[in-house]
N, C-alpha and C positions, 0 to 999 in steps of 0.2 A: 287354534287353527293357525297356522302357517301359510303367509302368505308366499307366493311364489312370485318369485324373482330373478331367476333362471334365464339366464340370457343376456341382463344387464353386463356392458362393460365398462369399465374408468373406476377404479376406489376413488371416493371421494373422503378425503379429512380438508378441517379448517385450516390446517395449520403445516402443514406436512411440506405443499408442495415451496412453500416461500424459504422453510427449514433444507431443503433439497438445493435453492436456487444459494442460499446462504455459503450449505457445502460445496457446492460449487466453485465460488468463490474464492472460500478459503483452500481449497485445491487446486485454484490457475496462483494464489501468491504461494502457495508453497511450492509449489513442482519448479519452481526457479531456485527454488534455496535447499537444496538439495544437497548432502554431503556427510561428511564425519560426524560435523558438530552442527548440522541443520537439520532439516528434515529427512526424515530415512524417506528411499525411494520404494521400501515394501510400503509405509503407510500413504504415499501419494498413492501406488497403485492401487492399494485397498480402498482407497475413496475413491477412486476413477470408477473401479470396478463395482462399488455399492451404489454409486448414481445411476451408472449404466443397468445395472442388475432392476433397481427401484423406478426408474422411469419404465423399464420394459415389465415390470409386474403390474404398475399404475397404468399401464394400459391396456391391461389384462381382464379377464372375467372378473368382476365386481360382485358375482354372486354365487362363487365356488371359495371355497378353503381348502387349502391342498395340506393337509394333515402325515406327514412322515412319521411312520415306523422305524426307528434305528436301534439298532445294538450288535452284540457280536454273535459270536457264533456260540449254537445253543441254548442263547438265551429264550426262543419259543417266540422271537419275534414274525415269523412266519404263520407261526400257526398262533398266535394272535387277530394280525392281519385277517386270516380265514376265518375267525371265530367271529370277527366283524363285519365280513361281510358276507354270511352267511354262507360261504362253496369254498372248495380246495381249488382257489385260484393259484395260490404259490408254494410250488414243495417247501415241504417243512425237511430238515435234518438236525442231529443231534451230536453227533459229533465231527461235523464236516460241514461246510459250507455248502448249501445247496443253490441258495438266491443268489445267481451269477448279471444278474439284470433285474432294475426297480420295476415292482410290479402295481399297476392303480387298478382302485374301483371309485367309481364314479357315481355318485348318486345325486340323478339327475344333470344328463350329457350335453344338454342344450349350450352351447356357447365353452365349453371345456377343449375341445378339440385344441383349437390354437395354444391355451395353457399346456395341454399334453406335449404339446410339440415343443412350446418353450422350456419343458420340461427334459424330454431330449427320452419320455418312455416310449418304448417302441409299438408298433401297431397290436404286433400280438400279445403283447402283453397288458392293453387294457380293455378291463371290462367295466360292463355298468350294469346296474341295479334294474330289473327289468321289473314290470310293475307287477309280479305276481311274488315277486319276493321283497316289492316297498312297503307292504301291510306292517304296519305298527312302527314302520320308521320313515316317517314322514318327515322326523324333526333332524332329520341327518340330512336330508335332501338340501344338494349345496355342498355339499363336503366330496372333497377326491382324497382320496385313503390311498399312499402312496408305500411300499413292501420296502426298501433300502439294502441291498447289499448289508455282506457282516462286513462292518468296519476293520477286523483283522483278519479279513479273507486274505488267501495266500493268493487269489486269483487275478491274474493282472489286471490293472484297473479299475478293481472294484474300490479300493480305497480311495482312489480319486472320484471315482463318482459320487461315491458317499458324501467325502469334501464338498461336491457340489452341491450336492442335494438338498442337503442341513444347511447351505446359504442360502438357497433359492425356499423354501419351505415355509409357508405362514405359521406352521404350529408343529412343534416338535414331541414327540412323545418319545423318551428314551426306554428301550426295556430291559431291566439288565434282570439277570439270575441270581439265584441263593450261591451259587458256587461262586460267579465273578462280579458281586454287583460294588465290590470296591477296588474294583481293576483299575489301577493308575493310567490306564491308557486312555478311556475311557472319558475320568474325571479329567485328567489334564489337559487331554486333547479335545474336548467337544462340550464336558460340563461347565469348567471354570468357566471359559471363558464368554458361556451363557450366562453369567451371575445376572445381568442388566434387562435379563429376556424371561423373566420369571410370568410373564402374560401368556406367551405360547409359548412356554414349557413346564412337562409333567414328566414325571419319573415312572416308570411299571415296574415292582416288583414282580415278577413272572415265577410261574410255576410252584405256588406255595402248597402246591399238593401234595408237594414231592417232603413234606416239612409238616412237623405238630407244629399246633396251634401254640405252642411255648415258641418253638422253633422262629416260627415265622414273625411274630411282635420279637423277639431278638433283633433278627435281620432288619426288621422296617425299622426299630428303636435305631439300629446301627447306622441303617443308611442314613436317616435322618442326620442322625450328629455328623457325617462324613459333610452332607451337603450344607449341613448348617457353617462348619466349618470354611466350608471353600467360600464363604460367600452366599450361598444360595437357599437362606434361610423363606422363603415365600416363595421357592418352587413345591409344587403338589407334590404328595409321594401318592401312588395307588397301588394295593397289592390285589394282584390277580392270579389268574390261572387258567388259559386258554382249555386245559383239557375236560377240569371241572365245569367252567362258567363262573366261578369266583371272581368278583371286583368288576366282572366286563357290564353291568347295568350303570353303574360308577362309573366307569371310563365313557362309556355311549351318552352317559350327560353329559359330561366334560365334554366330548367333544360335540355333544347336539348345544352346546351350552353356548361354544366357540361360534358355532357356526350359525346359530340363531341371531349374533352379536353383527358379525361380518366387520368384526375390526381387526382380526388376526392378522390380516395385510400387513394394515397397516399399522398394527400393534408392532410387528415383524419389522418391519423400516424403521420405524421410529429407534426402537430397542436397537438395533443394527446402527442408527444413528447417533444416538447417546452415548454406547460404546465409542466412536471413533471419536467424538467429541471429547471426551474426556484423553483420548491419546495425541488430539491435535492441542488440548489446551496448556502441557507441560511448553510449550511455544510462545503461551499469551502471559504476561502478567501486568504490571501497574503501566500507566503513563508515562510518558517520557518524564524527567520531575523536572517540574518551573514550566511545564506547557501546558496553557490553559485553552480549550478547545474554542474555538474561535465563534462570537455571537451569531445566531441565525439568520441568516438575511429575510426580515420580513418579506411575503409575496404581497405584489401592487396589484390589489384588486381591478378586474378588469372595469373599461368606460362602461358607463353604464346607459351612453347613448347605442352601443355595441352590443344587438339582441344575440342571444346563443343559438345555436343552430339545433333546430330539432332534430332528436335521434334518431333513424331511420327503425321504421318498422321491421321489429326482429319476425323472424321467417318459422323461427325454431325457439326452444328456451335457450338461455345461454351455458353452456357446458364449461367445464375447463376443458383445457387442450388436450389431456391426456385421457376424456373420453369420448373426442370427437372420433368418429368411424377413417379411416384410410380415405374414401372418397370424398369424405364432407370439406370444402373449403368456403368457410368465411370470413370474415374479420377475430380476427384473436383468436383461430386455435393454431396458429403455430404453422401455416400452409399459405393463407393466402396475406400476414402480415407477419415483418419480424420483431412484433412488439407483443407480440402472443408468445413466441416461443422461447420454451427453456432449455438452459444448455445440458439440462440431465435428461431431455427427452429425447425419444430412439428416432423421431424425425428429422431428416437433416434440415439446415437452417434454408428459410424460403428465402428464395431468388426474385420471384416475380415478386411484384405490388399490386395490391389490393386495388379494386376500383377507386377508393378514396384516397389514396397516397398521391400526394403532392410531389411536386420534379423537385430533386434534391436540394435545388438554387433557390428554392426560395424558401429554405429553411435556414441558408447559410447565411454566416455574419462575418464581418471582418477577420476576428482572427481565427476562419479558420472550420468553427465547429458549427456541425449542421444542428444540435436542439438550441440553438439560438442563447444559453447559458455561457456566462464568463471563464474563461479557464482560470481555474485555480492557482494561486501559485503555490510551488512547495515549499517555498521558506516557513509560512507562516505556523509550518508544523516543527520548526526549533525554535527552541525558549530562547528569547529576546537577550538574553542575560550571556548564556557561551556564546551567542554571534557578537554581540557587542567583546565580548574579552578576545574574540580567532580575528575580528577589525583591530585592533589594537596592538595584537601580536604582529600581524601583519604590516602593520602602520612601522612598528618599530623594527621589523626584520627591512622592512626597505630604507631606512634612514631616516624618514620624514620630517622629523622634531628638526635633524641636524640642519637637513636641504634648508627651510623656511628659515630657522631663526638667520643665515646669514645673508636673507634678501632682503633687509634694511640698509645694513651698509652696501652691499653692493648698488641698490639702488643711488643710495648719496654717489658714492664713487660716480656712477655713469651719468647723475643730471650737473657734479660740480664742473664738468668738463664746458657745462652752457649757461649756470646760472654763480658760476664759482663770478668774482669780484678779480679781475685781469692783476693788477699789481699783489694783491693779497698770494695768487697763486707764484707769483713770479719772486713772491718773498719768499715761500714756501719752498718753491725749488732752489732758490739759492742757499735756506736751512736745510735743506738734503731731505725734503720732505714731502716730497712730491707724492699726489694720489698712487696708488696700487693701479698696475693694470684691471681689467674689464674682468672678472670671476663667475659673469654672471652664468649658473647653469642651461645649457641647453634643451632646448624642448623637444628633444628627440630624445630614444633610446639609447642611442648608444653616447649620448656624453652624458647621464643621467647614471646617479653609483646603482649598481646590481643590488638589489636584495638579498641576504643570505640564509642560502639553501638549509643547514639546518635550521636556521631560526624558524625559516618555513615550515621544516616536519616535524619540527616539537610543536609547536602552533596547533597543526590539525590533528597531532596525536594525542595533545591538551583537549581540542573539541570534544574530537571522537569521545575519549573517554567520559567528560561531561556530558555531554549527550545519549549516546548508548551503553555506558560502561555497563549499567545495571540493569539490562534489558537482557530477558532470557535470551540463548542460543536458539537460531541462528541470528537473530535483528545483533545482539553487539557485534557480530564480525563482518555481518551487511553494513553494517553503519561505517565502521573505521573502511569496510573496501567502499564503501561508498566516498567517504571525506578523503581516499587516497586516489579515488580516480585519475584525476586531473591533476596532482599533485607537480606535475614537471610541465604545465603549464604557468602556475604561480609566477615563478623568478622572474618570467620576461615580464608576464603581465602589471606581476608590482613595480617595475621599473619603466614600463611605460605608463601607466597612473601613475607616477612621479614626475614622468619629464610632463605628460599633459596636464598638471595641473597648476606649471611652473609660469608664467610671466614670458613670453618669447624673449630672443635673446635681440639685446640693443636696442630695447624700447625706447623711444624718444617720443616726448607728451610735445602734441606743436606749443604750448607755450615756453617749453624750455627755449625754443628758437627762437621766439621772441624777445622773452628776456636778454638772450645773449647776442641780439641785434642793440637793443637797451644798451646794455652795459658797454659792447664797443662802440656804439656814439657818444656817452658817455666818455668813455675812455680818448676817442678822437677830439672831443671839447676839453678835456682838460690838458691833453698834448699840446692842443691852438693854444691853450692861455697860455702856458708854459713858456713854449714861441715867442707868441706876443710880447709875452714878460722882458724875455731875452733882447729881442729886437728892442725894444723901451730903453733897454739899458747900455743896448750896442749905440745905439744912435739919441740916443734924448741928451747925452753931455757933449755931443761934437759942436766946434765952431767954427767947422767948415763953411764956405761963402753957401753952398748949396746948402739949402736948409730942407732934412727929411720932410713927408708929410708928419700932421698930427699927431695920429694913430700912433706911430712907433715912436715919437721923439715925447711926448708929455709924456715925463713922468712922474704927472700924478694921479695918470689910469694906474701905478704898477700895484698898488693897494687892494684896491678892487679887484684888477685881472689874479693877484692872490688868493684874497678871498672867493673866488667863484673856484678857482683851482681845487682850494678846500673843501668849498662847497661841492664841486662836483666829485672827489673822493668820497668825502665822506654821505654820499647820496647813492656811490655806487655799492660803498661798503651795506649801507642799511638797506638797498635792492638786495646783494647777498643773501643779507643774513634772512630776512622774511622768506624771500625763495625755499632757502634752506627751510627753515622751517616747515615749507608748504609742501616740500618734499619729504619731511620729515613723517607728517601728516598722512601723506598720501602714499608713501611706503608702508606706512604699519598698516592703512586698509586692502593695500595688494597683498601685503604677507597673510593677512587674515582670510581673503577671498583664495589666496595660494593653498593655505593649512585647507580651509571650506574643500577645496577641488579636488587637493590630493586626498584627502580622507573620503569623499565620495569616492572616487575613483578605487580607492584602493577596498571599503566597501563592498562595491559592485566588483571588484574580484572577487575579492570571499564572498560571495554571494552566487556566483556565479558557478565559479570553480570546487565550493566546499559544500553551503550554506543551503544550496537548489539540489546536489545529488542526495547530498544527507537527509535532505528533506522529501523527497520521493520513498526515501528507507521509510521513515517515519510515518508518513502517509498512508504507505501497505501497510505499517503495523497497526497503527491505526486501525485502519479497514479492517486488518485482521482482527484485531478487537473487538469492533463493532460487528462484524458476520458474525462470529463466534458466540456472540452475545447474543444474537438474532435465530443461530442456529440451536441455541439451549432455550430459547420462548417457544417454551410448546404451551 
């Protein structure tokens, strides 16, 4: 007994509609990479058009199978058709096309109408099964038995419609004849590339009336090997003969067989999907190499003082969205939230919010994105290893080694001018050897040396190829346009992460001021003694009646006033030299903090400019990967 089910709409499978949301997917990254040596824009289209086509059959009657008759002319696929459903609904012809328009019969109409129309058969030309002629085929009820145009009608647009038909069709039944049933048009154009759809489809050998019984195991034996050959070794073969009634009890299980199942649908998408998968997967291959996928961010269990909200009492069972009716809006079918809906379904995307949707702002978070989640960065999808060597290139295409090493001396040069030792340097300019002017580089771009422009394109042409060289077309030529984007931004930017990580120009440390207030009082106390000395000497021998004071005439202060003369030289010399030293010291930790800045800096270009576009390529191929992978778990 057959239960009846007539009326139900939405195919339901497990697994299908997340496979559908996957192609999806991989059809918004590829429709941008488009080209020569990318993606052809026939197979973007042919995914656009198998979403569109599969969202609009998944919301279709769920308990009709719409079974196609195809072949050419002659073949008795007509009067097949008729032998099936018991009346001369579609002229038959035998050497002339007579099916100029697909003809249905309907067994069991409840809920079929809108399939018919998505069908595109016309009013007159469908009939149904009226209950004095459903006796003893109860178990077909559910089935729509569709007539097809001959594929090599000379009649305009017939072979387009055919084209149509055989993609829109749960179950294929091809019928060819004894005369053409190894027709190259046939096998090429409509069998091959069935190999993957061996669930709904069966072959008819037609007309074996017309043939002995030697005749006819020839012909089946033949076809066989033909189909075996193409691929299509677990397609049915059946041999019939509309005129006789040979094989047609055989064919009415097969297809009461189909339709008792009710998976043909979605047997039909599926197989329809597998096919395009294997054409989007010449696209996919290994990992980027040396990129290891980044660990999974544990989820923080929520407080546990924080009770869950009870779920609101459902009204209905819950459906998916592609069997809720036109009218129905509630939560998740794709009408009254946009967390329901998929982008291969025929309803456009919901506008309003559901009673329980929240105002936008208080999903939002600082940077930016309303599901309150981190934005990613894209670096993290280049291996650690070519970012480090395009930093490095880069480091050396701006000079950086050069700039640093000579901000030790220049440092000495600009502090000896306050903690240099006054007569030491006045020796020194009378040796002809006086400091070098002020070298020190400026912290601006334009007195900072330019970067050079090829060291920069071999640099990121170096990347590129570490990174995507060995990644099928299109991702390597996304990858290098990607690492070349921004390319003629480089030269300035590494030249200004050079001047900014430089030490401003004419730095003075307030203790240098100090010191060299030190050392010229220093220097003025040993002038005084000097003085003194002299005075001592001018006047300590006169015997003149006036007699000098003490101070300048005893001389036997002149000893001592020497030895402190000494003493304060040689106090200023060993102020010197510690200073130096201390400048010595504290140069090599500015140069070091210098190397630290420009290397960051010049980093955060390549990072920016190279390391982030490259990494966006990466991320879709990624993704591409992962869909792809998502869209083959059936």
């Amino acid at each position: 007994m057959t239960t009846n089910t007539i009326g139900v709409t939405g195919l339901t499978h497990p697994r299908l509609p997340a496979r559908l949301t996957s192609l999806q997917e991989l059809t918004k990254i590829g429709s941008g990479r488009t080209g020569s040596d990318g993606f052809s824009q026939e197979l973007i289209t042919e995914a656009e058009t198998l979403l569109r086509r599969s969202g609009e059959r998944m919301r279709m009657s769920a308990s009709h199978t719409v079974v196609a008759l195809a072949g050419g002319t002659g073949s008795g696929k007509s009067s097949l058709f008729n032998a099936l459903a018991g009346a001369n609904f579609s002229p038959a012809g035998v050497t002339r096309p007579t099916t100029k328009h697909s003809h249905a019969c309907v067994w069991g109409m409840e809920g079929a109408a809108p399939l018919l129309d998505w069908l595109g058969v016309q009013r007159r030309h469908r009939y149904a099964r009226a209950s004095a002629l459903d006796d003893g085929e109860a178990s077909l009820t559910g089935m729509l038995l569709l007539d097809l145009p001959d594929h090599d009608s000379v009649v305009t647009g017939s072979a387009a419609l055919v084209d149509r038909l055989v993609k829109m069709a749960d179950m294929l039944v091809w019928v060819l004849d004894p005369l053409k049933y190894a027709d190259a048009s046939v096998h090429r154009g409509y069998l091959v590339p069935l190999a993957g759809h061996a669930a709904v489809t069966t072959v008819v050998l037609n007309q074996v009336d017309t043939l002995s019984p030697d005749q006819a195991a020839d012909c089946e034996s033949d076809l066989r090997r033909l189909l075996d050959t193409e691929g299509l070794t677990e397609v049915q073969v059946l041999v019939t003969s509309a005129a006789t009634g040979v094989g047609l009890n055989e064919l009415r299980r097969v297809l009461a067989g189909a339709v008792a199942a009710r998976q043909a649908a979605t047997d039909r998408i599926t197989a329809d999907v597998d096919a395009l998968l294997e054409k989007l997967a010449v696209h996919a291959g290994d990992s980027v190499p040396g990129w290891l996928p980044p660990a999974p961010v544990p989820e923080v269990p929520p407080a546990a003082d924080v009770a869950a909200p009870e779920p609101a009492p459902a009204s209905a069972p819950a459906r998916p969205p592609w069997e809720q009716a036109d009218g129905e809006e509630h939560e998740g079918n794709g009408r009254a939230g946009a967390a329901g809906w998929q982008p291969w379904q025929t309803t456009a995307a919901p506008t309003r919010p559901s009673s329980s949707a929240r105002p936008p702002w208080e999903d939002a978070t600082p940077d930016g994105n309303g599901d309150g989640k981190p934005t990613e960065d894209p670096a993290i999808y280049v291996p650690a290893g070519p970012a480090g060597t395009l930093t490095a290139a880069f480091a050396k295409a701006a000079g950086a080694a050069a700039v640093t090493e000579t901000l030790n001396g220049v440092r000495e040069r600009s502090a000896a001018g306050y903690i240099g030792w006054p007569p030491a340097r006045l020796a020194a300019r009378l040796r002809g050897q006086a400091p070098a002017a002020h070298k020190l580089v400026a912290s601006d771009p334009g007195q900072a040396g330019q970067a050079q422009r090829p060291d920069i394109d071999n640099a990121i042409n170096v990347f590129a190829g570490e990174v995507g060289g060995s990644l099928p077309q299109p991702w390597s030529r996304t990858v290098r346009t990607a690492a070349r984007s921004r390319a003629d931004e480089a030269q300035p930017a590494l030249g200004k992460a050079v001047a900014q990580g430089l030490p401003p120009r004419d730095k003075v440390t307030p203790w240098w001021r100090l010191i060299a207030l030190t050392q010229w009082l220093l220097m003025a106390l040993m002038l005084a003694g000097l003085i003194w000395i002299v005075l001592i000497l001018a006047f300590g021998g006169s015997s003149a009646g006036h007699k000098p004071p003490a101070l300048i005439s005893d001389v036997s202060l002149v000893p001592w006033l020497g030895v402190m003369v000494v003493a304060l030289l040689l106090l200023g010399w060993l102020i010197s030299s510690w200073c130096q030293n201390m400048v010595v010291l504290a140069a090599d930790r500015e140069r070091e903090q210098a190397v630290h800045d420009i290397l960051a800096g010049i980093a955060a270009v390549a990072n920016d400019l190279v390391v982030v576009p490259v990494g966006r390529e990466l991320s879709d191929y990624e993704r591409f990967r992962t869909e792809l992978a998502a869209a083959r778990d059936s």
